[in-house]
C-alpha positions in Angstrom: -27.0 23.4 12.3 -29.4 25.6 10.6 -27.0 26.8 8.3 -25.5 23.1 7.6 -28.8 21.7 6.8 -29.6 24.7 4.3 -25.9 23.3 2.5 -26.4 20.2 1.9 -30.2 20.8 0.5 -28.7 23.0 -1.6 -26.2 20.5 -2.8 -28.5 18.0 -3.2 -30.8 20.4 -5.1 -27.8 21.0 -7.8 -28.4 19.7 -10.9 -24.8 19.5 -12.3 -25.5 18.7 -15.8 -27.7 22.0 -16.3 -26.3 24.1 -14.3 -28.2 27.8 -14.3 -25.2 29.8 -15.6 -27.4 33.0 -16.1 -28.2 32.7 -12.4 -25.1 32.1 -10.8 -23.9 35.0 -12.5 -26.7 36.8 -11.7 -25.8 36.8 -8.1 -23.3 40.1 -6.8 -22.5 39.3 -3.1 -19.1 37.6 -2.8 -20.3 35.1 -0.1 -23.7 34.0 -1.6 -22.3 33.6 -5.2 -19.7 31.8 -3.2 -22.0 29.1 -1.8 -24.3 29.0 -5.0 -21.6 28.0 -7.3 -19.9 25.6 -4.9 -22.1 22.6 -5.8 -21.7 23.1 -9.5 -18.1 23.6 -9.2 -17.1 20.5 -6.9 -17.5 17.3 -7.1 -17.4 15.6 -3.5 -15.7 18.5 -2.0 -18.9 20.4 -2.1 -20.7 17.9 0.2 -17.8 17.8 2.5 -17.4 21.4 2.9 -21.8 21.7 3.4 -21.1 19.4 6.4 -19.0 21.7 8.4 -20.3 24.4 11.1 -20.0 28.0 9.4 -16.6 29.0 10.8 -14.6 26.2 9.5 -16.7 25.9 6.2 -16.4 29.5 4.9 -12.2 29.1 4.7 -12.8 26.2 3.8 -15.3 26.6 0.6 -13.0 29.7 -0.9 -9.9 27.8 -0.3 -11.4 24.7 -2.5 -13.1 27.5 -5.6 -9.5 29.1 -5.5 -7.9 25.8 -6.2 -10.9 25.0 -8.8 -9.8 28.3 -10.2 -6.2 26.9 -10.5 -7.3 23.7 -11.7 -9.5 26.1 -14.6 -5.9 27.6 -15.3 -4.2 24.4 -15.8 -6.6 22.1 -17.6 -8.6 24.0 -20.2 -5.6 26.3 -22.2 -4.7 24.1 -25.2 -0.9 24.8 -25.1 1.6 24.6 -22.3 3.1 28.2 -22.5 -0.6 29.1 -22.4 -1.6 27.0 -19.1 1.9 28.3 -17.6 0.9 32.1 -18.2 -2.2 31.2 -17.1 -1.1 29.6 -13.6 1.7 32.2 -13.2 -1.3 35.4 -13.3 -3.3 33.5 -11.1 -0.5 32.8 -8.7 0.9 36.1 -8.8 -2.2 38.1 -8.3 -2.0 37.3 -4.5 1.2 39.2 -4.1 0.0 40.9 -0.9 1.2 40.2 2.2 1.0 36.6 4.3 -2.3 37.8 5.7 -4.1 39.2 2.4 -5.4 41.8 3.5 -5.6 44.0 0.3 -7.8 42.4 -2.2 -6.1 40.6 -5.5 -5.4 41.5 -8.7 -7.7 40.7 -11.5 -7.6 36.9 -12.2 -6.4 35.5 -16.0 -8.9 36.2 -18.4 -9.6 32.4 -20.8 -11.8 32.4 -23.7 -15.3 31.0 -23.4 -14.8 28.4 -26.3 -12.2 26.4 -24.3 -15.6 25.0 -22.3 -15.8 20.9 -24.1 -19.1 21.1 -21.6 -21.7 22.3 -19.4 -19.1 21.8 -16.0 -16.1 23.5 -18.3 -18.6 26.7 -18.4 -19.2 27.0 -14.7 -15.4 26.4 -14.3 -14.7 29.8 -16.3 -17.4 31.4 -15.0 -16.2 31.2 -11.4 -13.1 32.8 -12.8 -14.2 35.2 -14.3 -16.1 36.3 -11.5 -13.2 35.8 -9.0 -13.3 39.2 -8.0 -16.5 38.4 -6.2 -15.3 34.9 -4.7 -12.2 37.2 -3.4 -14.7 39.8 -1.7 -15.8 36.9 0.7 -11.8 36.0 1.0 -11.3 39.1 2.5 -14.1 39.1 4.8 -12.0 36.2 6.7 -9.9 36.2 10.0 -5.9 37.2 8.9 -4.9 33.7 10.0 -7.6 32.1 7.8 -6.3 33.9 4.8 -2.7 33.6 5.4 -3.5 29.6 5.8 -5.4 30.5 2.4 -2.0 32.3 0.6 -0.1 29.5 1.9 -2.3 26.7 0.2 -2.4 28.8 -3.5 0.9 29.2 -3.4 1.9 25.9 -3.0 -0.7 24.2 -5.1 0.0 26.8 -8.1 4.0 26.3 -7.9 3.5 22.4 -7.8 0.8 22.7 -10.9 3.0 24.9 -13.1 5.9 21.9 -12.0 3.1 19.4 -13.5 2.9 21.3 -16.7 6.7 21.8 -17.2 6.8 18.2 -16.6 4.0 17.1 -19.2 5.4 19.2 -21.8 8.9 18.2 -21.5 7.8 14.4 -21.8 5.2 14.4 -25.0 2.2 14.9 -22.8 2.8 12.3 -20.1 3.7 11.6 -17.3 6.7 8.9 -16.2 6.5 6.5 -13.6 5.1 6.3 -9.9 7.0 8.8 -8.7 5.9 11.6 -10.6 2.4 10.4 -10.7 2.8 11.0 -6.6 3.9 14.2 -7.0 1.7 15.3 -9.0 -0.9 13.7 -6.6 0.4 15.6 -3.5 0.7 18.6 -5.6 -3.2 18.8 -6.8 -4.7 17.2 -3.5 -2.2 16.2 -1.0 -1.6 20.0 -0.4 -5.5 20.9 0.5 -5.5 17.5 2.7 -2.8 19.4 4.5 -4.3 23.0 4.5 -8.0 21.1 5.8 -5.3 19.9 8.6 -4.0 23.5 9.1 -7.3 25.2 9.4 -8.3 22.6 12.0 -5.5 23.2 13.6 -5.9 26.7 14.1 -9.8 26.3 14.7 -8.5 23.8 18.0 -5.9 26.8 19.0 -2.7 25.1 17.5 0.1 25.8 16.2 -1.2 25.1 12.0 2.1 24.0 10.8 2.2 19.7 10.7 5.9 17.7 11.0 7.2 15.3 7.9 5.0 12.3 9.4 1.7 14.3 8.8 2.8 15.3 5.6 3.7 11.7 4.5 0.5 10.4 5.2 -1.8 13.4 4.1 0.6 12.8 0.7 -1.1 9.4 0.5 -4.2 10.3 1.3 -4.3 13.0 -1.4 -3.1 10.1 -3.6 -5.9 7.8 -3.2 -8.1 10.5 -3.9 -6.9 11.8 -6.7 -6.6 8.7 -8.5 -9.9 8.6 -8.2 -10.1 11.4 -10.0 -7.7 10.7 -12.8 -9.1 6.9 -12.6 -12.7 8.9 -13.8 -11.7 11.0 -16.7 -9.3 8.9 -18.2 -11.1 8.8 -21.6 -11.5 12.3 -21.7 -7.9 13.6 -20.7 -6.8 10.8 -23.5 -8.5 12.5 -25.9 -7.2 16.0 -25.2 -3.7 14.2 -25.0 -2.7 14.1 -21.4 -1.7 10.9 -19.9 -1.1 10.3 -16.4 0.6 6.8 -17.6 3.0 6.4 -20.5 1.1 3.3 -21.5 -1.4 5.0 -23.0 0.2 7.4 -25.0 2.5 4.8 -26.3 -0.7 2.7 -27.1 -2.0 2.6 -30.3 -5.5 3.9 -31.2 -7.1 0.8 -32.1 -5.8 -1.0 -28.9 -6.6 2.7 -26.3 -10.1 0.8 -24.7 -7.8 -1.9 -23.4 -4.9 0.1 -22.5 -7.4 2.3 -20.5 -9.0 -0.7 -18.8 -5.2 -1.6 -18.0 -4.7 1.7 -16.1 -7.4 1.5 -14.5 -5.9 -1.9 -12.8 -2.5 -0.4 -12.4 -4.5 2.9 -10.3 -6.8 0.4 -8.4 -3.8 -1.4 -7.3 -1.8 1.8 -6.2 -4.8 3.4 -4.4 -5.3 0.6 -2.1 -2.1 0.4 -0.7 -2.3 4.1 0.0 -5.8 4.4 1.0 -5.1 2.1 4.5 -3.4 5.4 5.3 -6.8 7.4 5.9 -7.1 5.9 9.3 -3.8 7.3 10.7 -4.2 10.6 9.2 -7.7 11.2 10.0 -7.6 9.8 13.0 -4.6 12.6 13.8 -6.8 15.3 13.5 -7.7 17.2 16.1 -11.1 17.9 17.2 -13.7 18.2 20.2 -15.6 15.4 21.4 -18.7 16.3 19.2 -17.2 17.3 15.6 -19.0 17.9 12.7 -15.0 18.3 10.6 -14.7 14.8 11.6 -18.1 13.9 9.6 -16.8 16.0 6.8 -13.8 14.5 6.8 -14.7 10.6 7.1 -17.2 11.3 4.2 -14.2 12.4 1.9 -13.0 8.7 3.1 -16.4 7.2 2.4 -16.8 8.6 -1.3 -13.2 7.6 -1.9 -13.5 4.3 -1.1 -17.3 4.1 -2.8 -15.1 5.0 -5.9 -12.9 2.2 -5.8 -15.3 -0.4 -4.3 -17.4 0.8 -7.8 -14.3 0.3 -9.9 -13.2 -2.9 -9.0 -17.1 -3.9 -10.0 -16.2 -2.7 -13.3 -13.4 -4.5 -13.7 -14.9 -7.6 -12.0 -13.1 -8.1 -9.3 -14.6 -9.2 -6.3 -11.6 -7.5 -4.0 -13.6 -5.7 -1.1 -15.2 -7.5 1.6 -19.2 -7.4 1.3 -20.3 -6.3 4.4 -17.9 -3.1 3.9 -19.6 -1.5 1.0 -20.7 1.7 0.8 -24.0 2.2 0.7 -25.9 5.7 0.8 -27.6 4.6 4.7 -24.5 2.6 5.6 -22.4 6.0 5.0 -25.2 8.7 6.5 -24.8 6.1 10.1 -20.9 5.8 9.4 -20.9 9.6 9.5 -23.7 10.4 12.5 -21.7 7.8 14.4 -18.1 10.0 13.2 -19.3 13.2 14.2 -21.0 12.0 17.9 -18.0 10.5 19.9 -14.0 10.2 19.3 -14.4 6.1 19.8 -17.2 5.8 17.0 -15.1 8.1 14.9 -12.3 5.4 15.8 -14.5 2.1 14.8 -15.5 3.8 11.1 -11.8 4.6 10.3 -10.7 0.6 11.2 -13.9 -0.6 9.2 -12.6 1.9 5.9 -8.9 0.4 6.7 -9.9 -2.8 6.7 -11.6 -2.3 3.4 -9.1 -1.7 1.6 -6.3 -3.4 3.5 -8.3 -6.3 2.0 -8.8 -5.1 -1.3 -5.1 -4.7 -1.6 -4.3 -8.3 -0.3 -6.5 -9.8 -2.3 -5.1 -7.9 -5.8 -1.9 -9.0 -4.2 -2.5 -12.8 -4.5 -1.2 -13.9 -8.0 -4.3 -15.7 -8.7 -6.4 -12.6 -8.6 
């Protein structure tokens, strides 16, 4: 618990719109820069991961700064052949065996002027400094690190499918079903590896059926909308578009088209996000579980998102007594992590929320 507590002080020390570069890169042990960087790098994830007791949380926070690192590859190149290259060198820099026991190669190297701001810089500065993120990688159990491979692997072949697929189509993407995949791609894949490593830490067998994967693919949805939801301005203006309708919009008419998607998003992650009661509550864990906490906070800032969205768009969708609150969330999780049946009651309460939500955008007269 010691170590848990001196997490989340950290994270809630971070000041992520000045973060100290010269510091962080300052810092030469693998692990430590590790767990100083995390809370600059990450959004929610960081929080999540700070939650955890040490032996699930140390897979755990180089398995989320390799995927930033992928994420790095993808989104700051300015060309598509570029972001490809980039993903492809990443990728195949881990072409050691399953278990990864010889340490990677050196990690693509990006120029420093593709930063647009102060959380562009720490994303290139945790790769440039991969080398030291992959000491601490290789400090892991084998089966932790093949889980690891597994997850990069994945995650890089389904982003390099994303920018094949952006390129081929103008610079966005087409329809539900591609919007999806590229969901499960980015974030239904690290739902599935957090599934694997719990599996592993409850002396399972890690690999999950097609069930599992169908609902950690919605689950990844309604989180990453959230995320696509948030940046919508800025990935319009570097021309990527998660929905044709704003790149067919014209400039003068791009504030309402954007307030549009946001709608069309809202709608969609509502429907999916009912699903983080089954999936979460599939899980398996002891009777006193801190990955349960971690987990039903991912839940809680998911659904914080959207409750905060539909604000914005004034739409009084979610039921009152359900929203998220700072104190409501800090008793939703003590209650998580301290018995399987409080765990239970949070999960219906987030369920219900947005089973609501998605009834109520349902009725014509909304």
């Amino acid at each position: 618990m010691i170590h848990v507590a001196g997490r989340l002080l950290e994270n809630l020390r971070a000041d992520r719109r000045r973060p100290p570069l010269a510091q962080l890169d300052a810092i030469g042990d693998g692990e430590r820069f590790a767990w100083s960087i995390l809370p600059y790098a990450a959004r929610t994830f960081s929080f999540c991961i700070a939650l955890l007791p040490r032996r699930t949380a140390r897979p755990l926070a180089v398995a989320y700064l390799y995927c930033r690192m992928l994420d790095t590859c993808e989104d700051l190149p300015r060309d598509a052949a570029a972001k490809e290259a980039a993903l492809r060198a990443f990728v195949d820099r881990f072409e050691a065996g399953d278990a990864g026991a010889d340490a990677p190669g050196p990690a693509p190297v990006l120029s420093a002027d593709l930063a647009r701001d102060e959380r562009d810089r720490v994303y290139l500065l945790l790769l440039a400094r991969a080398d030291r993120v992959d000491r601490f990688f290789l400090l892991l159990p084998a089966p932790q690190r093949a889980i690891i491979l597994r997850l990069v692997r994945r995650m890089g072949e389904g982003m390099l499918w994303a920018v094949r697929t952006f390129a081929a189509q103008g610079g966005a993407l087409d329809g539900q079903q591609q919007l999806a995949r590229y969901c499960f791609e980015v974030l239904g894949n690290p739902m599935l590896f957090a599934e694997e490593m719990q599996r592993l830490e409850m002396r399972l067998d890690p690999e999950v059926g097609a069930e599992r994967r169908a609902l950690a693919a919605e689950v990844g949805e309604a989180i990453q909308l959230a995320n696509v939801a948030r940046d919508l301005e800025k990935d319009c203006d570097a021309g990527v578009f998660y929905l044709r309708a704003l790149m067919e919009a014209p400039a003068a008419e791009r504030p309402a088209a954007i307030a549009a998607a946001r709608l069309a998003l809202l709608r969609r992650a509502v429907v999916v996000g009912r699903s983080f009661r089954l999936y979460m509550a599939g899980i398996p864990s002891p009777r006193v579980s801190l990955a349960r906490g971690a987990g039903l906070l991912m839940a809680l800032f998911t659904l914080a998102f959207w409750q905060g969205t539909a604000r914005r768009l004034a739409l009084p969708i979610f039921p009152d007594e359900l929203r998220v609150t700072r104190m409501r969330a800090l008793r939703m999780v003590a209650r998580s992590v301290s018995s399987r049946r409080g765990n239970d009651v949070v999960l219906a309460q987030i369920e219900r929320s947005f089973g609501e939500a998605a009834a109520r955008l349902a009725d014509p007269r909304t």
